[in-house]
C-alpha positions as CSV (number, residue, x, y, z in Angstrom):
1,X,-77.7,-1.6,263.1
2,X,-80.4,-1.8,260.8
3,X,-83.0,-4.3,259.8
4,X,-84.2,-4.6,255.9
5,X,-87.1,-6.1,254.9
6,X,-87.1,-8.8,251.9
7,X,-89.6,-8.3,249.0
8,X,-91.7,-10.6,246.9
9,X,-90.5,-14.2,247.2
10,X,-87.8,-13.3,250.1
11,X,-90.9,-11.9,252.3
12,X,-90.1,-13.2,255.6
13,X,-86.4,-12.7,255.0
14,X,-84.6,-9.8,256.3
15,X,-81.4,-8.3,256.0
16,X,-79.2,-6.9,259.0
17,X,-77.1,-4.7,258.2
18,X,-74.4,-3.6,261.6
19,X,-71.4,-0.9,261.5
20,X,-69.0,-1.6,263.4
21,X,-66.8,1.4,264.5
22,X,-63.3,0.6,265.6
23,X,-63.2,-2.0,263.5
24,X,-63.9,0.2,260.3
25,X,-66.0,-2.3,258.6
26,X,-69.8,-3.1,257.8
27,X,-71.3,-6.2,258.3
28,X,-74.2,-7.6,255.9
29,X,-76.8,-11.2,257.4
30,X,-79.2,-13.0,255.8
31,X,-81.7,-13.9,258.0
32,X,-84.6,-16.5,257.2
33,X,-88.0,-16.8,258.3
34,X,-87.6,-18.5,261.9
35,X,-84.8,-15.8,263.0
36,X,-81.6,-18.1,262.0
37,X,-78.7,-16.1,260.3
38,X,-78.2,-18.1,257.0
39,X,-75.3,-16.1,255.9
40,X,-73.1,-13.4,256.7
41,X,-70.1,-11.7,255.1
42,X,-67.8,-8.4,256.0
43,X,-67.0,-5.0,254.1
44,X,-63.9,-2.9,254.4
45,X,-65.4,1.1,254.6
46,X,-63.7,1.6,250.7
47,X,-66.2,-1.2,250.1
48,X,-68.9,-0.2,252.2
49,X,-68.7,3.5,250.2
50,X,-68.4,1.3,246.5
51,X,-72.2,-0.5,247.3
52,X,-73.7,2.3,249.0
53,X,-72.9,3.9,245.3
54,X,-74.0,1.2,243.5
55,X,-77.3,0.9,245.5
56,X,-78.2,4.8,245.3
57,X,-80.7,5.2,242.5
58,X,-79.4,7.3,239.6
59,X,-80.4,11.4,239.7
60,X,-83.4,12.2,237.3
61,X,-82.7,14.2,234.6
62,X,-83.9,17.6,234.8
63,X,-84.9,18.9,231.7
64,X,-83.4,22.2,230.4
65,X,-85.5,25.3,229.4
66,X,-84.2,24.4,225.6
67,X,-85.5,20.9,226.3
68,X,-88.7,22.4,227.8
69,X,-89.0,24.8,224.3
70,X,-88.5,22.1,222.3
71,X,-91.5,20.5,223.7
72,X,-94.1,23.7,223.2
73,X,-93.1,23.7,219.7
74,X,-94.0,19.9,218.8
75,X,-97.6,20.6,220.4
């Protein structure tokens, strides 16, 4: 189990985030600023994997030695 922070105008809020092993599933809370779980909902593992994919940033594109050439020449 995990605790997430909120940011900006959900400081104070947090989000729990609990696996749950036999089960196979992940389970997501909202919870507000007096410590009250607001909300709560369930993900299968195939669904679990799709947001963790959703939610890693994108890889930064390395440039190439051409790209890196091309660049010299336009100074």
């Amino acid at each position: 189990m995990e605790f997430f922070v909120g940011a900006d105008q959900d400081a104070g809020r947090a989000l729990r985030v609990s696996r749950y092993l036999p089960e196979r599933r992940v389970r997501f809370s909202v919870w507000d600023e007096s410590g009250t779980a607001r909300a709560a909902v369930s993900l299968d593992e195939e669904e679990a994997a799709r947001l963790a994919a959703f939610v890693t940033p994108p890889p930064t594109r390395r440039s190439s030695l051409l790209d890196d050439l091309r660049a010299l020449v336009r100074r």
